[in-house]
C-alpha positions as a Markdown table, in Angstrom:
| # | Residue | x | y | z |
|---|---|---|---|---|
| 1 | Unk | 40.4 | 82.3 | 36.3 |
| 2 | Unk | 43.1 | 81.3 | 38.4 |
| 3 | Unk | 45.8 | 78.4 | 37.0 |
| 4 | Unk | 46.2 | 74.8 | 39.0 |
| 5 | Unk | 48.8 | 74.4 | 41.8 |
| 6 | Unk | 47.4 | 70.8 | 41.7 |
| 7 | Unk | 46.5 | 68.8 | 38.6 |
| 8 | Unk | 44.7 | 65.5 | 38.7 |
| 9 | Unk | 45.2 | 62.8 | 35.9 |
| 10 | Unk | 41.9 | 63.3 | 35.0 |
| 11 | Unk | 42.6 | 66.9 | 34.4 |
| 12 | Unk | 45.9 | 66.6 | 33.0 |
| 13 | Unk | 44.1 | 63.6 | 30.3 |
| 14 | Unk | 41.6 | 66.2 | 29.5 |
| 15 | Unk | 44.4 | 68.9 | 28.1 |
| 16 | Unk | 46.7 | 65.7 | 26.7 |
| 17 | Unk | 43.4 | 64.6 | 24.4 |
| 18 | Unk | 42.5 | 68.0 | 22.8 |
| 19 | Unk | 46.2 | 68.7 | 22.4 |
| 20 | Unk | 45.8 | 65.7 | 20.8 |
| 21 | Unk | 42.5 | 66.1 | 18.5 |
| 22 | Unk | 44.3 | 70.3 | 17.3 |
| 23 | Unk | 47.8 | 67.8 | 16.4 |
| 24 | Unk | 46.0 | 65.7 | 14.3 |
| 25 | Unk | 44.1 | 68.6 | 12.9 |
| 26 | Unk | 47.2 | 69.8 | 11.6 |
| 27 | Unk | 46.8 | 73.5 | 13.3 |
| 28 | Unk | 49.1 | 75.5 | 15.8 |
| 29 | Unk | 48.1 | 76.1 | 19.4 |
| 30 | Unk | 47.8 | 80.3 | 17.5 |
| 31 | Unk | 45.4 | 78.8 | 15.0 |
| 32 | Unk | 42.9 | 76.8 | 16.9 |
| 33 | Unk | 42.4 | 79.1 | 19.5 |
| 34 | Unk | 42.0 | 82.0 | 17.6 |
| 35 | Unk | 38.8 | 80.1 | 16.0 |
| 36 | Unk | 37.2 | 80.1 | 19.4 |
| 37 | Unk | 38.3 | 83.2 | 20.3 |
| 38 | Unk | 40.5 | 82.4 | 22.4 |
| 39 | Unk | 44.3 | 83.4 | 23.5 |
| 40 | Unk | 46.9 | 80.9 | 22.8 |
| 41 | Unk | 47.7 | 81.2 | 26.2 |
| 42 | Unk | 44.8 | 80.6 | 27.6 |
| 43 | Unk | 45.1 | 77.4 | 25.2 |
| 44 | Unk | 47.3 | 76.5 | 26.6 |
| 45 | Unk | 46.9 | 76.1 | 29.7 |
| 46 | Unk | 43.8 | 74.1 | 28.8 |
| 47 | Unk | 45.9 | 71.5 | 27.0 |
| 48 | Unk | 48.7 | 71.6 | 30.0 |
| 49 | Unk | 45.4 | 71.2 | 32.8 |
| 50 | Unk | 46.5 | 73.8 | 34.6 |
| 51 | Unk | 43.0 | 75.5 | 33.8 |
| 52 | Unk | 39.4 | 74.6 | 32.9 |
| 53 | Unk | 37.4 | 74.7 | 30.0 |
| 54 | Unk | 33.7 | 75.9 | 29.8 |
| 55 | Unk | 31.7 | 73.1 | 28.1 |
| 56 | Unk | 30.5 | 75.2 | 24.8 |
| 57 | Unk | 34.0 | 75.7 | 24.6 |
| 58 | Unk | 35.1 | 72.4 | 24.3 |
| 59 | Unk | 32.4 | 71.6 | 22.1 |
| 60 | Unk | 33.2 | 74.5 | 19.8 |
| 61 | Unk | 37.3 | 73.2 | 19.6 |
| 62 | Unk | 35.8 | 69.4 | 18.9 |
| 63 | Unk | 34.2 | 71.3 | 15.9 |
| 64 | Unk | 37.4 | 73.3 | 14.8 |
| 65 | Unk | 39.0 | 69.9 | 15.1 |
| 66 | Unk | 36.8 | 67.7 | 12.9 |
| 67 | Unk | 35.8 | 65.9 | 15.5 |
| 68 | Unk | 32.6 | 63.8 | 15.1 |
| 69 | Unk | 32.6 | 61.1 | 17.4 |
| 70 | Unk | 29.6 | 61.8 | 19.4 |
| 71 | Unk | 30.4 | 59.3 | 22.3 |
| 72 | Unk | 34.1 | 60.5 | 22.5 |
| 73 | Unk | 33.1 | 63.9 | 22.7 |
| 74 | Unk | 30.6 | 63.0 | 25.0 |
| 75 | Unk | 33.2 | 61.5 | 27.5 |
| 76 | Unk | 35.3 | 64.4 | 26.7 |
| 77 | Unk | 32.4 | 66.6 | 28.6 |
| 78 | Unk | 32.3 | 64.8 | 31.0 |
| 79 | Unk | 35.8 | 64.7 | 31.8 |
| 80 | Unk | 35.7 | 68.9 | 31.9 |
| 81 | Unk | 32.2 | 69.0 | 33.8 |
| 82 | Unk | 33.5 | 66.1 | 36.9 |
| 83 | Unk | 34.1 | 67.9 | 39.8 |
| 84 | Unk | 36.6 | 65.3 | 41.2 |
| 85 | Unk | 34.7 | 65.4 | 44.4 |
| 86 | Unk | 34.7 | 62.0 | 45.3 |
| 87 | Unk | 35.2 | 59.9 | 48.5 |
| 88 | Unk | 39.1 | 60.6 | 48.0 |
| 89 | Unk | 39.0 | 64.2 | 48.3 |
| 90 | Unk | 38.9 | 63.8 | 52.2 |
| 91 | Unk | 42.3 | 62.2 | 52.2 |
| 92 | Unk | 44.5 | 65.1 | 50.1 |
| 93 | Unk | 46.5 | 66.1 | 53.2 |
| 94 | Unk | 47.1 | 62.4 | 54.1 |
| 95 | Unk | 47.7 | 61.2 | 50.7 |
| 96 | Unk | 50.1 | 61.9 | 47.8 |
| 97 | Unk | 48.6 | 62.7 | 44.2 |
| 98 | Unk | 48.9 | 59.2 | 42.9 |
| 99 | Unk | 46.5 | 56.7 | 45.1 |
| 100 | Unk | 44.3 | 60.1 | 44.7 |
| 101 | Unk | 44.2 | 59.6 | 41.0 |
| 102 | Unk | 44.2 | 56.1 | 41.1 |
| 103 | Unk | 40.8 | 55.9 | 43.1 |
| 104 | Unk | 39.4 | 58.4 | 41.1 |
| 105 | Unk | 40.3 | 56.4 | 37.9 |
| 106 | Unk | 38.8 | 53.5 | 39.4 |
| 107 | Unk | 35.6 | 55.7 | 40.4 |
| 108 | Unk | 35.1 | 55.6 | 37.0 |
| 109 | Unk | 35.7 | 52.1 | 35.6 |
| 110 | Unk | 33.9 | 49.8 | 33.7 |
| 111 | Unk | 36.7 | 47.3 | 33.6 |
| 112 | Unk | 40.0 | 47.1 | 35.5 |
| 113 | Unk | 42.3 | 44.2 | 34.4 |
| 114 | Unk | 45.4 | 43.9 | 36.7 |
| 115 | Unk | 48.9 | 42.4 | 37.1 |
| 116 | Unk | 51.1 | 41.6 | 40.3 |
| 117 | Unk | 53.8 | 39.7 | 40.8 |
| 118 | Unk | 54.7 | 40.6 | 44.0 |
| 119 | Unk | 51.7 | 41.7 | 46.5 |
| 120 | Unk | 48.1 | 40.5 | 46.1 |
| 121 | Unk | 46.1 | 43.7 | 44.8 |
| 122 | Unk | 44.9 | 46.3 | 46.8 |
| 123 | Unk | 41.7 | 45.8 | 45.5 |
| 124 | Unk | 41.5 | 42.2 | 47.4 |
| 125 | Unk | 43.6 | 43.0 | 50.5 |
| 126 | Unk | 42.4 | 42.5 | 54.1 |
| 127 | Unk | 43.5 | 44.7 | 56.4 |
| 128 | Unk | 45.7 | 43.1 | 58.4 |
| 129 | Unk | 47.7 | 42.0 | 55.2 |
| 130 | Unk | 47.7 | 45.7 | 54.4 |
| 131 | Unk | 48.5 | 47.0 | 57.6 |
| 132 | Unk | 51.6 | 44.2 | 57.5 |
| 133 | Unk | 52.8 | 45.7 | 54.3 |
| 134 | Unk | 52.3 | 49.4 | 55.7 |
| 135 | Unk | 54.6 | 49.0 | 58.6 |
| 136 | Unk | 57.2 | 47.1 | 56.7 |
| 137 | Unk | 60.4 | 48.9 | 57.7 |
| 138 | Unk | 62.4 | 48.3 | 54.7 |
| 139 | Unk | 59.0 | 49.8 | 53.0 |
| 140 | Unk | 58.7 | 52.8 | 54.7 |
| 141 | Unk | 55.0 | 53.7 | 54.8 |
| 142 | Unk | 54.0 | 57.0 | 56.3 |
| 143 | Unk | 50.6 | 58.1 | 57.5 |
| 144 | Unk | 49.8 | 54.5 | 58.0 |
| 145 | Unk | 46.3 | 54.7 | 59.2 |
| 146 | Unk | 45.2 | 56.8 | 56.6 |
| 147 | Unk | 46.5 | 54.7 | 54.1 |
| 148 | Unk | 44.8 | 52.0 | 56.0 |
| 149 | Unk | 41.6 | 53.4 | 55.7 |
| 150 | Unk | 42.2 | 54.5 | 52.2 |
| 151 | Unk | 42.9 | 51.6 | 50.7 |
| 152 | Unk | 40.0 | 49.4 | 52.2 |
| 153 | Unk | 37.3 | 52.7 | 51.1 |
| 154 | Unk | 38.7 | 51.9 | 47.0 |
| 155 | Unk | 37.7 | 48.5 | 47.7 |
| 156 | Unk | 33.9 | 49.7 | 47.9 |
| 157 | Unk | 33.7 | 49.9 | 44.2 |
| 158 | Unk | 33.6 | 45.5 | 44.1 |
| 159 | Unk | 30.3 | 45.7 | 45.7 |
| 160 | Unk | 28.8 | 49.2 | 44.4 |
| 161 | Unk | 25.6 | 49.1 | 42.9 |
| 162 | Unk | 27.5 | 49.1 | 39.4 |
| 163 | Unk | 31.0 | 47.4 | 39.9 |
| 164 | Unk | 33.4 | 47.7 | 37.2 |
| 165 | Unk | 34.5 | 44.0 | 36.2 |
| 166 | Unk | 37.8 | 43.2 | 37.5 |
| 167 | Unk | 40.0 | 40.8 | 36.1 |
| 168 | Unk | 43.3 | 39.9 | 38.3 |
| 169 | Unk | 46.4 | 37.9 | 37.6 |
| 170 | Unk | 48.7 | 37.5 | 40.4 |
| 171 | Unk | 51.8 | 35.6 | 40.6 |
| 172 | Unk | 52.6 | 32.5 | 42.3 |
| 173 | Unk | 55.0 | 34.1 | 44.2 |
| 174 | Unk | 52.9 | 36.7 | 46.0 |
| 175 | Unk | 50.8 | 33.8 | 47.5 |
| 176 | Unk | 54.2 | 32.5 | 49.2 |
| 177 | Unk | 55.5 | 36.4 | 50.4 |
| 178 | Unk | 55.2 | 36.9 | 54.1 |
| 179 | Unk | 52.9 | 40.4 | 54.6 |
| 180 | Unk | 53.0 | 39.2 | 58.6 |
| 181 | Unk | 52.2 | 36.1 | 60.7 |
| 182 | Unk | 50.7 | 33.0 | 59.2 |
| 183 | Unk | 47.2 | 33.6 | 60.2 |
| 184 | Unk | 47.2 | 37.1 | 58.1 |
| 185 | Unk | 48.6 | 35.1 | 54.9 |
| 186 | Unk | 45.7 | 32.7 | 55.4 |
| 187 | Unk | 43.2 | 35.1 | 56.4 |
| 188 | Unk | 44.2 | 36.8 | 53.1 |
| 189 | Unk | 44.3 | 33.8 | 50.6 |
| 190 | Unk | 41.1 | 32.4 | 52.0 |
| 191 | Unk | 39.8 | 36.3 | 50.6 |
| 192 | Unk | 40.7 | 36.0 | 47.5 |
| 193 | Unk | 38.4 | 32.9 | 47.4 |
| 194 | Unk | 36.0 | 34.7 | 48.8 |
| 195 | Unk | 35.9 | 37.6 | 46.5 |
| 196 | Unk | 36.2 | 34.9 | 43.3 |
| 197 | Unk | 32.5 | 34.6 | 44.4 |
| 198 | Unk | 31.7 | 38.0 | 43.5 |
| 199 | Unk | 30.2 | 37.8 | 39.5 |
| 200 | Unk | 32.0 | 40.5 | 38.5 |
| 201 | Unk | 35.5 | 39.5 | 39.7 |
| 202 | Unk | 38.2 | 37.0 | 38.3 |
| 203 | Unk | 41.2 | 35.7 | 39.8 |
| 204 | Unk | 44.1 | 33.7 | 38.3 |
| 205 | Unk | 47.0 | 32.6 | 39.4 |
| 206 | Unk | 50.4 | 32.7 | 37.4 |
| 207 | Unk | 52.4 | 29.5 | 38.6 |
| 208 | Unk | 56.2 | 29.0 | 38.5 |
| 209 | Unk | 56.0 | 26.1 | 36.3 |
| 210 | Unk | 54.6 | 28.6 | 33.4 |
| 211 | Unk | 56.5 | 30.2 | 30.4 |
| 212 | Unk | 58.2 | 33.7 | 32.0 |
| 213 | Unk | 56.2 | 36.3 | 30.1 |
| 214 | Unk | 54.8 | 37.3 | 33.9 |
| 215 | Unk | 58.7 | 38.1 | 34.3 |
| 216 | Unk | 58.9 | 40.8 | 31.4 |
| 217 | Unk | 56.8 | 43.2 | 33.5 |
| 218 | Unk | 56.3 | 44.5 | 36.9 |
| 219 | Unk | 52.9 | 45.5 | 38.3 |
| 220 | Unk | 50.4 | 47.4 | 36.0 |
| 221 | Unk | 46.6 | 47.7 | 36.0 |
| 222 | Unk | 44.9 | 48.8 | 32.9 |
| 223 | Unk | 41.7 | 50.9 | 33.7 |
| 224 | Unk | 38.6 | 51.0 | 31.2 |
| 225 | Unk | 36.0 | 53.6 | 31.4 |
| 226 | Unk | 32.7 | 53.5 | 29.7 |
| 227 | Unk | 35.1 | 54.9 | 26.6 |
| 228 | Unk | 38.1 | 52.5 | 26.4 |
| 229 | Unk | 39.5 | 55.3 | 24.3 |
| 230 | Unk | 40.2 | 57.1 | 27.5 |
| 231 | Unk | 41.4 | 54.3 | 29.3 |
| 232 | Unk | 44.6 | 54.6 | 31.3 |
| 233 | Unk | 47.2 | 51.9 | 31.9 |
| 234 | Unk | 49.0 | 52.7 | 35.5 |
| 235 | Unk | 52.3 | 51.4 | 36.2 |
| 236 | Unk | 53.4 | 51.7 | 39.7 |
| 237 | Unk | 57.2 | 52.3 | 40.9 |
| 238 | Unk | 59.2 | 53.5 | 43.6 |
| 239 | Unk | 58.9 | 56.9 | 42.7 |
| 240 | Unk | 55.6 | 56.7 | 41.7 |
| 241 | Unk | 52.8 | 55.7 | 39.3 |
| 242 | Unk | 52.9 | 56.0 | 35.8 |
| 243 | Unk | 50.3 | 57.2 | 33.4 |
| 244 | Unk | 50.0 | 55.4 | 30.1 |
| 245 | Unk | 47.6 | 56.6 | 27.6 |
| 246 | Unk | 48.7 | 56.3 | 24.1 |
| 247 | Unk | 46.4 | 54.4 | 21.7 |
| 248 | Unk | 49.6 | 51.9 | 20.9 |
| 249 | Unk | 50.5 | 51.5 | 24.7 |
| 250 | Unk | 47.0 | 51.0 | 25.7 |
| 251 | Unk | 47.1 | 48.0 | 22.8 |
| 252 | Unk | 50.6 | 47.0 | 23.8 |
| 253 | Unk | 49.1 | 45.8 | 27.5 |
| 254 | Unk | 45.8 | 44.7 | 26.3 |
| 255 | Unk | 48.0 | 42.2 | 24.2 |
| 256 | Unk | 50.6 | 41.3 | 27.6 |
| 257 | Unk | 47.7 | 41.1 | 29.7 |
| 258 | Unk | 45.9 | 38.1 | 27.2 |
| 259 | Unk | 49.2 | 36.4 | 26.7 |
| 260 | Unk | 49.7 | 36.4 | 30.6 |
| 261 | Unk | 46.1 | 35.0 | 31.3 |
| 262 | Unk | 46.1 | 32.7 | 28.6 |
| 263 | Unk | 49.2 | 30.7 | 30.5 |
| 264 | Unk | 48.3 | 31.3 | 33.9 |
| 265 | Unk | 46.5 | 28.7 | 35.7 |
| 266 | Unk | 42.5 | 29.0 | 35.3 |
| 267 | Unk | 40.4 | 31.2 | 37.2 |
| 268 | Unk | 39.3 | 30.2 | 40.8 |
| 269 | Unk | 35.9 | 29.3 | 40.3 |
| 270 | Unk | 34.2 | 27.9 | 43.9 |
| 271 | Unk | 31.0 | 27.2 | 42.9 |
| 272 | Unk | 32.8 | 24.0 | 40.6 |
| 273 | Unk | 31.7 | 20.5 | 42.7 |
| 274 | Unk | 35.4 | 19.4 | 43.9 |
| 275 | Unk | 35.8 | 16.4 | 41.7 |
| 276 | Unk | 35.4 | 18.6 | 39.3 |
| 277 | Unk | 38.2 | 20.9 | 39.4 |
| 278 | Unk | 41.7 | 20.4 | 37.5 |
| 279 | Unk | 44.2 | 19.2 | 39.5 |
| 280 | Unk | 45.8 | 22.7 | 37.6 |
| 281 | Unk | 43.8 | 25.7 | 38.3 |
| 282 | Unk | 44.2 | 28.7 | 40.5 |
| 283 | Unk | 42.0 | 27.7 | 43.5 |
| 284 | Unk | 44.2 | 24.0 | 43.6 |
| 285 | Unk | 46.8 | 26.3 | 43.9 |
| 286 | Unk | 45.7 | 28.6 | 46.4 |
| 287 | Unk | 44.4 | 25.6 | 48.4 |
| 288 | Unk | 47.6 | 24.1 | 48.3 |
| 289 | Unk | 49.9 | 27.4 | 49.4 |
| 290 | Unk | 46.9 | 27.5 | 52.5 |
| 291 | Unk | 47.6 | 24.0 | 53.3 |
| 292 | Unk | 51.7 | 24.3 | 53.6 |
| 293 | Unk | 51.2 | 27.2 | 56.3 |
């Protein structure tokens, strides 16, 4: 079988977590795969992603492993059996690897708990507020209308049959940045109280007046599976995105996220009589940035 030009996160998580499993067993990449008569080349390559592994396999290295976590090893097969032929695959010559794996992470979320300081997520962007941050020329976009289309398909999974939960924080200041004219900015703010109708969606709003822990770190969205052992925290940059999958980094932003959302403002929440509402929360907020444009 032939090795990967391309490797996909998912791919690349699968090799990372049974390079993992033969560490922790205490054997050499030699040892293990000489149990499952295997090479320990072709071992390798199964822990670097460049190549797959047949499911009996991967079962039968679980086993050399001491591996007995039934729902692990479960996701484990799964990871090796997906296909990655989702929705995303039509845009690979439009695309670079990273929204590619992102939507394919998200494909296959239970949970997505986000931070942004500086845009309002993608997840919640119209497409005019997009399009306004596409053709930003100190940005530099390319292949605008693919990106376009791209980024308003990943939204699809907020209304899918079975939408992950997703749980955003966005800073003050990203209600105040100017992504085009004042009619996109409050087309896009009166979204984001729109979509805080959804059940499975949360929206807060970090203000100025709070403590700075929202300062500490830039964007970052931590993505649950049905396993949260396999969950991946992304980190986005100007070079591109960052996979995070260690046990203790995976804690490290659980714990940032909590303290960011226990000081930010609470969540919009429209279906609250308007007498009702704290003069601080998230939708006063929003209402008030809508009613200074």
């Amino acid at each position: 079988m032939g090795l990967r030009t391309s490797i996909s996160e998912r791919q690349r998580r699968l090799g990372l977590e049974l390079k993992q499993l033969r560490e922790q067993a205490g054997l050499t990449t030699s040892e293990a795969a000489e149990r499952i008569n295997m090479t320990r080349g072709q071992l390798g390559h199964i822990e670097a992603g460049r190549t797959s592994i047949l499911t009996e396999r991967l079962l039968d290295l679980c086993r050399a492993y001491g591996c007995t976590e039934e729902p692990y090893i479960e996701a484990l097969v799964s990871m090796s059996e997906s296909t990655g032929r989702g929705w995303w695959r039509a845009y690979r010559k439009h695309m670079g690897p990273d929204p590619l794996n992102l939507a394919e992470l998200e494909s296959e979320a239970v949970a997505i708990r986000t931070h942004e300081p500086l845009f309002i997520p993608g997840l919640f962007q119209t497409a005019d507020y997009t399009r306004a941050i596409f053709t930003s020329p100190d940005l530099g976009f390319a292949n605008i209308d693919a990106g376009l289309r791209f980024r308003m398909e990943r939204q699809h999974i907020l209304t899918r049959q079975t939408p992950p939960s997703v749980h955003a924080i966005i800073h003050e200041s990203a209600l105040h940045m100017r992504f085009g004219d004042t009619e996109v900015v409050r087309e896009q703010l009166l979204h984001l109280i729109e979509l805080a109708r959804l059940p499975n969606v949360t929206i807060q709003v970090y203000p100025f007046t709070a403590q700075a822990d929202a300062a500490l770190t830039g964007n970052f969205a931590h993505i649950v599976p049905a396993n949260p052992r396999l969950g991946t925290v992304v980190v986005e940059h100007l070079l591109g995105s960052h996979y995070l999958t260690l046990p203790s980094q995976l804690k490290e932003y659980d714990c940032l996220f909590d303290r960011i959302a226990e000081k930010a403002l609470a969540p919009i929440d429209v279906s609250l009589a308007p007498e009702t509402h704290s003069v601080k929360d998230s939708l006063a907020l929003v209402q008030h940035v809508l009613y200074t444009l």
